[in-house]
SELONU-195715 format. One record per residue (C-alpha): x, y, z; residue in three letters; chain. Coordinates in steps of 0.02 Angstrom, whole numbers. Layout:
[pt [X,Y,Z],ALA,A]
...
***
This chain:
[pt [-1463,990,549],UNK,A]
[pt [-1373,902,411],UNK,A]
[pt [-1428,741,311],UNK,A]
[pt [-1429,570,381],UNK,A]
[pt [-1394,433,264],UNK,A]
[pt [-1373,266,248],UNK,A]
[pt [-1259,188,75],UNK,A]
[pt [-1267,26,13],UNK,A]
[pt [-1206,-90,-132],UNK,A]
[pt [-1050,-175,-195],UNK,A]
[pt [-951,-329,-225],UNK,A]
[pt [-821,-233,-371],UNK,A]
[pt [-754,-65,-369],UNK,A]
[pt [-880,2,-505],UNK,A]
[pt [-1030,-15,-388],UNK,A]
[pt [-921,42,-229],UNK,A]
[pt [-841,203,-306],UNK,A]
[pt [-1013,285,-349],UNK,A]
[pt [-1067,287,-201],UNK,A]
[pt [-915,376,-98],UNK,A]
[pt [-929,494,-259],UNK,A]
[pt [-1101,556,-201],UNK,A]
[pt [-1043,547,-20],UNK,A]
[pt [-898,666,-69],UNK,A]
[pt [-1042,771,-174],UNK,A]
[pt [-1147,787,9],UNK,A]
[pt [-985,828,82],UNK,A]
[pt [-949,973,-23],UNK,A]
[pt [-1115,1036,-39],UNK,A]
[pt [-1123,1041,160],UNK,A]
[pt [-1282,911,180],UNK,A]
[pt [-1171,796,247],UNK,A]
[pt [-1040,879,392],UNK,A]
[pt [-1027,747,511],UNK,A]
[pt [-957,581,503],UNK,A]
[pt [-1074,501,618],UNK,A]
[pt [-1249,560,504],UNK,A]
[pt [-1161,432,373],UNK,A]
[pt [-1165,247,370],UNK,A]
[pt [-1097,121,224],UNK,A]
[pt [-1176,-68,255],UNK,A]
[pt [-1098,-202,123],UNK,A]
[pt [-1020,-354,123],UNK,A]
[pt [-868,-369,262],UNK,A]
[pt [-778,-476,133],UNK,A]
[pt [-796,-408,-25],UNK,A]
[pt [-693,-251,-102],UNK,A]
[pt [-825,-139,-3],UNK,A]
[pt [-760,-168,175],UNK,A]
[pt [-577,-104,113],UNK,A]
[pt [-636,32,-1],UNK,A]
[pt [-746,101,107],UNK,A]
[pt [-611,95,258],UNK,A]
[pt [-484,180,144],UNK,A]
[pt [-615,328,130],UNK,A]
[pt [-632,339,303],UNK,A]
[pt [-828,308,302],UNK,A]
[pt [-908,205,437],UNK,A]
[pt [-940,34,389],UNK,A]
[pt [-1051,-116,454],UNK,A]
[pt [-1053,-281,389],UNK,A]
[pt [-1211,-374,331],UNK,A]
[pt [-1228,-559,275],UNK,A]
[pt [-1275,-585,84],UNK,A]
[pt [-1269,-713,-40],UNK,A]
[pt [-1285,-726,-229],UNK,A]
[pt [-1468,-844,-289],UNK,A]
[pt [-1418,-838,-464],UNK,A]
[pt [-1334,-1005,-537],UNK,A]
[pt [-1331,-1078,-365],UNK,A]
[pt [-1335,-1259,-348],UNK,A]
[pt [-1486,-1327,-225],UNK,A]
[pt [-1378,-1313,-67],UNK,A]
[pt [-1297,-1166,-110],UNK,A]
[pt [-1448,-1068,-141],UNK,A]
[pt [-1522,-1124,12],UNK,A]
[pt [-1370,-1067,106],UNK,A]
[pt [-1389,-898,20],UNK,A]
[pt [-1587,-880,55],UNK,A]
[pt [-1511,-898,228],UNK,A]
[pt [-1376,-770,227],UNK,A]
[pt [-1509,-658,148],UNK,A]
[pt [-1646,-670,282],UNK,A]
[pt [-1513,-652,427],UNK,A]
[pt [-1433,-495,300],UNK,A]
[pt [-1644,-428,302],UNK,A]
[pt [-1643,-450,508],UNK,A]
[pt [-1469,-352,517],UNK,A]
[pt [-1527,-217,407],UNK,A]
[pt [-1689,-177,507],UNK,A]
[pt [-1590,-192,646],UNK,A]
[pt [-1461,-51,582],UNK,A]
[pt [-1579,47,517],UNK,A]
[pt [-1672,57,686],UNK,A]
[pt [-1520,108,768],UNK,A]
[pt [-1439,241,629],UNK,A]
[pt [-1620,303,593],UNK,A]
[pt [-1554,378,427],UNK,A]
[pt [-1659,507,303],UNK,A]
[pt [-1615,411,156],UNK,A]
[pt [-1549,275,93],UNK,A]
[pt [-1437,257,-55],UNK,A]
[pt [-1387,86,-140],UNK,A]
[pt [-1281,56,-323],UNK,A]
[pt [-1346,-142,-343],UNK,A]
[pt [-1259,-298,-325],UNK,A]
[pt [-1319,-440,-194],UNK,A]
[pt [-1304,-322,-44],UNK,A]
[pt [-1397,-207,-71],UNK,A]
[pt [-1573,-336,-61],UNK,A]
[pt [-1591,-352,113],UNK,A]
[pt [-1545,-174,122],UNK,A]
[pt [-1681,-95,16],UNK,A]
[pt [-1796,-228,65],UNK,A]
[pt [-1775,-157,255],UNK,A]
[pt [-1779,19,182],UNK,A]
[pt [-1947,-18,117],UNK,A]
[pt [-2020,-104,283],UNK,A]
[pt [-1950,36,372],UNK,A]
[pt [-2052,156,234],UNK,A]
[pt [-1882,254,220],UNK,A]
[pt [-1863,324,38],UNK,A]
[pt [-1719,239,-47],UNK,A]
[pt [-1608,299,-232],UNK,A]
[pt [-1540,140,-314],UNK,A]
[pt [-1416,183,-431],UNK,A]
[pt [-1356,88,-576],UNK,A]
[pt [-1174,120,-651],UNK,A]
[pt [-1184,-8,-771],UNK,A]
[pt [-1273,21,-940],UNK,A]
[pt [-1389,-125,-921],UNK,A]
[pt [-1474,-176,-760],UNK,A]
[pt [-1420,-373,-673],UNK,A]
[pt [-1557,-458,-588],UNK,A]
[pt [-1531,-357,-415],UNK,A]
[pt [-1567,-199,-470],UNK,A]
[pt [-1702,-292,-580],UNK,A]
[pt [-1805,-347,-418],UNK,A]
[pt [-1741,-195,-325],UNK,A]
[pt [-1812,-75,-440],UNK,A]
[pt [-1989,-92,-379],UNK,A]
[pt [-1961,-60,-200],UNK,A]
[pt [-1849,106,-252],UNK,A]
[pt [-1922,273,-262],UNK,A]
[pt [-1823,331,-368],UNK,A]
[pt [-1674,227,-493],UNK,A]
[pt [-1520,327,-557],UNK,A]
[pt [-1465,271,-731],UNK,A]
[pt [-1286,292,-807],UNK,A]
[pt [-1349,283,-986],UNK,A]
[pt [-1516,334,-1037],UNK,A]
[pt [-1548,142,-1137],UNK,A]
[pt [-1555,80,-984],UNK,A]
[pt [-1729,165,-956],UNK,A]
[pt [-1824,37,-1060],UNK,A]
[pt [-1793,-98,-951],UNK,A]
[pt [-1844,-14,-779],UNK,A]
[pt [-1996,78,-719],UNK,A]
[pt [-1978,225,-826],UNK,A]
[pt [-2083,321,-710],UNK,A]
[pt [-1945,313,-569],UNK,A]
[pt [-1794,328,-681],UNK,A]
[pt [-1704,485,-681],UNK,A]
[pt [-1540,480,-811],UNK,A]
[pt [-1374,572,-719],UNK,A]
[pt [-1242,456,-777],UNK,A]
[pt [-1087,376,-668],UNK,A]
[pt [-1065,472,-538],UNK,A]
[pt [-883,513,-518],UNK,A]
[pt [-758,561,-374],UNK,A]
[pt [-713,751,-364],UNK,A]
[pt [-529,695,-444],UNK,A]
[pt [-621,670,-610],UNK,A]
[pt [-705,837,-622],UNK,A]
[pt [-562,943,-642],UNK,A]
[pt [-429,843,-750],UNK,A]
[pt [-289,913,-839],UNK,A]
[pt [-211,806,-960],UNK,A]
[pt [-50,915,-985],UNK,A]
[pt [-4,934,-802],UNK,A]
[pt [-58,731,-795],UNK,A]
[pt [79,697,-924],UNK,A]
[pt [227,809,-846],UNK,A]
[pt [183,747,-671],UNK,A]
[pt [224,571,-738],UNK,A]
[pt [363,629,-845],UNK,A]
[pt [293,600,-1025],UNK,A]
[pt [369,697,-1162],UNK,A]
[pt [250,770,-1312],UNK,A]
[pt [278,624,-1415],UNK,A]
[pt [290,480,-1296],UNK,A]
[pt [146,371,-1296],UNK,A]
[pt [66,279,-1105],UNK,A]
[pt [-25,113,-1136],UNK,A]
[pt [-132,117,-951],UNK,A]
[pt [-174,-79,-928],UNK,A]
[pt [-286,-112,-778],UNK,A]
[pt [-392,-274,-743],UNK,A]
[pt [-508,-196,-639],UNK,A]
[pt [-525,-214,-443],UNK,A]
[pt [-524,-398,-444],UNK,A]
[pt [-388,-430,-569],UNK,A]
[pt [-400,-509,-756],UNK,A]
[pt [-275,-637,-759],UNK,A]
[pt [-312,-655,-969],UNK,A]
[pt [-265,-466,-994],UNK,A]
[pt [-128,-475,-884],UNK,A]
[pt [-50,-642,-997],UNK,A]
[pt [-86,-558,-1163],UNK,A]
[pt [-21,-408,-1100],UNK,A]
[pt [127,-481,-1030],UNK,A]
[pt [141,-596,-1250],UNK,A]
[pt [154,-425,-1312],UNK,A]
[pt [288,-329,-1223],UNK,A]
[pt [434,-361,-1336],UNK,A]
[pt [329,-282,-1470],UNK,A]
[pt [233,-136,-1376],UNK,A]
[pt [361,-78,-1280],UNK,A]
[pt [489,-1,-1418],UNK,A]
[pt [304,86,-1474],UNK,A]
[pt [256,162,-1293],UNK,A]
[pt [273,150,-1108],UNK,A]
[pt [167,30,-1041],UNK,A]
[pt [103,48,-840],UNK,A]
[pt [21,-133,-780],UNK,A]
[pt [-98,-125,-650],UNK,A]
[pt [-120,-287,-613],UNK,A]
[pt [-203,-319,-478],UNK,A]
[pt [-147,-433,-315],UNK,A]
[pt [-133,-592,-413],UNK,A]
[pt [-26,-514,-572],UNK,A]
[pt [92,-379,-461],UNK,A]
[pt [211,-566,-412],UNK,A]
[pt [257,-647,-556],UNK,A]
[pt [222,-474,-698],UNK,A]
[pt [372,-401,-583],UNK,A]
[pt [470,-531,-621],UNK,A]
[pt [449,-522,-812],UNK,A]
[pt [478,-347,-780],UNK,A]
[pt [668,-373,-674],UNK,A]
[pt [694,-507,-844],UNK,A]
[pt [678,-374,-967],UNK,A]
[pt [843,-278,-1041],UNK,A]
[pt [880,-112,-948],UNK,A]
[pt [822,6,-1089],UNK,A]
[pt [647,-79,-1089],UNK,A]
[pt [629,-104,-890],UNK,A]
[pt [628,90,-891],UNK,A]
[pt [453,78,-999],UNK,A]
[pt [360,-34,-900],UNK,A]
[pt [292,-12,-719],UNK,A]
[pt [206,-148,-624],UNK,A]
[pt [57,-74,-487],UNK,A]
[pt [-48,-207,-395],UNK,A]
[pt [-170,-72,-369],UNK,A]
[pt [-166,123,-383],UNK,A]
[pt [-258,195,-248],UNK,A]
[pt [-195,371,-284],UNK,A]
[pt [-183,463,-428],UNK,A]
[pt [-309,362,-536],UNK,A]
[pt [-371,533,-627],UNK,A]
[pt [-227,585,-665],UNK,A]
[pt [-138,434,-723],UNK,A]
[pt [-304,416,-831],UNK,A]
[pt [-291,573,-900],UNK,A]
[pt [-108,553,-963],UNK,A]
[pt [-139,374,-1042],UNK,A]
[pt [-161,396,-1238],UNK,A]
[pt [-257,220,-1251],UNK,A]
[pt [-312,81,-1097],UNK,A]
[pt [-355,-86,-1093],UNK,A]
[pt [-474,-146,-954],UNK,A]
[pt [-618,-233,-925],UNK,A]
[pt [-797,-145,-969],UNK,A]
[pt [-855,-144,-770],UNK,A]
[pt [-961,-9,-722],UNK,A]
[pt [-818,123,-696],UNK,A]
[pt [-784,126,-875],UNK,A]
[pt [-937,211,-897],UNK,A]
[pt [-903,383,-797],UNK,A]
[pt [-720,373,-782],UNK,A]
[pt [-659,321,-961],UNK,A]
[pt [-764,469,-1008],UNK,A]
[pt [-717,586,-896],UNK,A]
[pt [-532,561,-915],UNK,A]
[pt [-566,568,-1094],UNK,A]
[pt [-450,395,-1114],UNK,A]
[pt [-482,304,-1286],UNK,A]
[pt [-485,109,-1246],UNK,A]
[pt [-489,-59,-1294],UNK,A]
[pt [-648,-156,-1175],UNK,A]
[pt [-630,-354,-1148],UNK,A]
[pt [-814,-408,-1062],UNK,A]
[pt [-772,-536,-937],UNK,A]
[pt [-876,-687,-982],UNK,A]
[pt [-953,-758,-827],UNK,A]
[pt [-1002,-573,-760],UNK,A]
[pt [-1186,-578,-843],UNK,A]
[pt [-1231,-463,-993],UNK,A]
[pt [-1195,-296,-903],UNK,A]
[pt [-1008,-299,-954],UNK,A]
[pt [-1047,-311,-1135],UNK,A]
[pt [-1182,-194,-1113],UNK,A]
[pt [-1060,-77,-1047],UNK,A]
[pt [-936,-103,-1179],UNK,A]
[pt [-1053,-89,-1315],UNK,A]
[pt [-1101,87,-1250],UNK,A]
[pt [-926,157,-1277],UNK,A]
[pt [-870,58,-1432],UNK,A]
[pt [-1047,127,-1538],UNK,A]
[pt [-1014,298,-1489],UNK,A]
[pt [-830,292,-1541],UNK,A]
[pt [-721,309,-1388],UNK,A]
[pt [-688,120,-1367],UNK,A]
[pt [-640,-37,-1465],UNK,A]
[pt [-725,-203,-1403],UNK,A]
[pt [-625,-363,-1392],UNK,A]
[pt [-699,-532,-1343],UNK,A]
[pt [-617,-638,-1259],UNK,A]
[pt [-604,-765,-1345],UNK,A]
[pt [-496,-674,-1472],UNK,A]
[pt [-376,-608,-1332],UNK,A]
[pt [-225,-685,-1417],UNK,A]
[pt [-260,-531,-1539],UNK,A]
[pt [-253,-398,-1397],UNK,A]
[pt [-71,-378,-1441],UNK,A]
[pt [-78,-318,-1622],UNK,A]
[pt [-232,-215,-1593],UNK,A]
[pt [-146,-132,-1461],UNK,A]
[pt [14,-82,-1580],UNK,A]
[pt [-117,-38,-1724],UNK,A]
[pt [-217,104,-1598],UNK,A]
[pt [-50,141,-1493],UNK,A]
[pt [25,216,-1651],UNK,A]
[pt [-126,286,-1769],UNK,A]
[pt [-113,475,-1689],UNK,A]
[pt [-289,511,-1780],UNK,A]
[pt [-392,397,-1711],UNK,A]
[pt [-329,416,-1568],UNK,A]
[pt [-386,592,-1542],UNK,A]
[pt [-575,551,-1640],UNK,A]
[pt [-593,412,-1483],UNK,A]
[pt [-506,541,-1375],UNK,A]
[pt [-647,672,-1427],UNK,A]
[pt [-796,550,-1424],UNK,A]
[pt [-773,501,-1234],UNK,A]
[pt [-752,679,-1199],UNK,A]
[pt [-920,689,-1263],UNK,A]
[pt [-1018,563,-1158],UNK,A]
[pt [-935,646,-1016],UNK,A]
[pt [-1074,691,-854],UNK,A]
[pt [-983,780,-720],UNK,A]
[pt [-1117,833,-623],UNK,A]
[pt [-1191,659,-591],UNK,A]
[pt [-1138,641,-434],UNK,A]
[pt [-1181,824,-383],UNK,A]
[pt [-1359,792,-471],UNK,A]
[pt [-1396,614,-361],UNK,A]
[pt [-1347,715,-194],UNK,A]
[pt [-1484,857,-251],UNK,A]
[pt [-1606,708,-288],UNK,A]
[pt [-1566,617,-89],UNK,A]
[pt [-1593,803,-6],UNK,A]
[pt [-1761,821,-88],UNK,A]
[pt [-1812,648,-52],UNK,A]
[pt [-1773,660,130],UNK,A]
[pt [-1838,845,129],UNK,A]
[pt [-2001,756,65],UNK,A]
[pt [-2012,611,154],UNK,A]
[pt [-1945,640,363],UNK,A]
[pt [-1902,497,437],UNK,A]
[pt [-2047,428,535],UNK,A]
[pt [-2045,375,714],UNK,A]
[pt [-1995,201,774],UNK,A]
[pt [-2128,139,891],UNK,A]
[pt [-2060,22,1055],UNK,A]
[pt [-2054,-136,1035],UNK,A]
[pt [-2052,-134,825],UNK,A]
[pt [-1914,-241,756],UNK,A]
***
């Protein structure tokens, strides 16, 4: 009889992909053979519901709401949401009866561990950023065990229940090669790919400076703008303004849903946000970059970024001082040599096996721990 588990957590893409990346490590590893022994509970309108759908993983929506910087109102409305999102959960739970559950942070994932915990079923909270938020903060203590991306992260959880793995990453990530990357998209030896991506909910800021600094980037490198839904409009008409010759350098992509590896792994420099992701994937694609922490998203982005940037694979960039993304962008696009030295020191921080190493960790737990019976009549 294969595993039964239950997955939890989201609100961006970096706390959604981790978990279908230790899903697809189950899969492979033949724990998990049956689409019905898996369930993924999030947020119906959050980037969950559609990334989880594209996967092809059962999904059930829970209600949830954010407590932190909430006015009065709104937090009471939340402490709502999150007491109706605790009933839901129990009431899943009872019904799925999974072995395990599995949760990478973010507001959904409270009532969801919190049920976990009434319903004594051992639960793995992972976190894929560098530096916990308050979730995973209060979460922590109700986990049995919590997956860490980087090992700093340890002094700021119960060591005694943190196990370091890294980022978990998707089976595309594992087995890149940057040479058949580069002639798949056409990219001679000496042509240079400038990967711009604002992260699953877009970064309007990256996309303008971007956008100030074509005339000049351009002649330098091919430049391919994912943009996200907000940008893909009115980038693709800068794009139709441009002359022919430079038109041919410049893509526009609201998203990329395919491909992401690979188009990593051919990119000689990125610019994103420093969201979770960057952790695993910017490593594992071995793509040099330059990180801009989105202000109002806590500490964890700067966290993130400063992981990367003191270990030599990224440059950090407030923003504040995005009007100098431009020039720092023609300074790395062209300096071959460091280049390859950032190239070389994400290699380095590289974990493949995370997500094969979590999916070990959930079979032992359940192995451990059977789920117990639900008596009549218990909520």
């Amino acid at each position: 009889m294969g595993l039964r588990i239950l997955l939890g957590g989201g609100g961006t893409g970096g706390h959604v992909y981790p978990a279908l990346a230790v899903l697809e490590a189950l899969r492979l590893a033949r724990y998990v053979t049956d689409d019905h022994d898996v369930l993924y509970v999030g947020d119906a309108k959050r980037a969950e519901a559609a990334l989880v759908a594209r996967a092809g993983t059962p999904f059930r929506g829970i209600a949830t709401g954010a407590v932190l910087g909430r006015g009065p109102l709104a937090l009471a409305g939340s402490l709502v949401r999150n007491v109706k999102g605790l009933m839901q959960s129990l009431a899943i739970l009872r019904e799925f009866r999974p072995d395990v559950v599995f949760v990478t942070g973010g507001y959904v994932s409270v009532p969801v561990v919190l049920a976990a915990r009434l319903r004594h079923i051992p639960v793995v909270l992972c976190l894929p950023d560098a530096a916990p938020g308050l979730a995973v903060r209060f979460l922590a203590r109700f986990a049995t065990h919590v997956t860490v991306s980087d090992a700093s992260a340890t002094s700021m959880l119960p060591a005694a229940r943190v196990v370091v793995t890294g980022y978990p990453v998707r089976k595309e990530f594992q087995s890149i090669d940057r040479n058949a990357a580069r002639a798949r998209l056409g990219l001679s030896d000496d042509e240079r790919l400038l990967l711009v991506m604002g992260g699953s909910l877009g970064a309007r800021s990256i996309n303008q400076a971007v956008a100030n600094g074509l005339g000049e980037l351009l002649p330098l490198c091919r430049v391919m703008h994912v943009t996200g839904e907000d940008g893909a409009g009115w980038l693709g008409e800068i794009r139709a303004g441009l002359p022919a010759e430079l038109q041919v350098r410049y893509s526009v992509h609201a998203y990329l849903h395919e491909g992401v590896a690979d188009t990593m792994a051919a990119a000689d420099l990125a610019v994103c946000r420093a969201g979770a992701s960057v952790l695993g994937e910017l490593p594992a694609a071995g793509l040099p970059s330059v990180l801009i922490p989105y202000p109002l998203a806590g500490a964890h982005q700067r966290a993130n970024a400063r992981i990367l940037a003191t270990r030599g694979a990224a440059s950090e960039l407030e923003e504040r001082d995005i009007t100098r993304l431009p020039a720092l962008l023609r300074e790395l696009i062209t300096d071959q040599d460091r280049l390859t030295a950032m190239r070389q020191n994400a290699l380095s921080m590289a974990q493949p096996q995370a997500a094969a190493a979590i999916a070990a960790l959930l079979v032992r737990l359940a192995a451990a721990d059977p789920p117990k019976p639900v008596a009549d009549g218990v909520a």
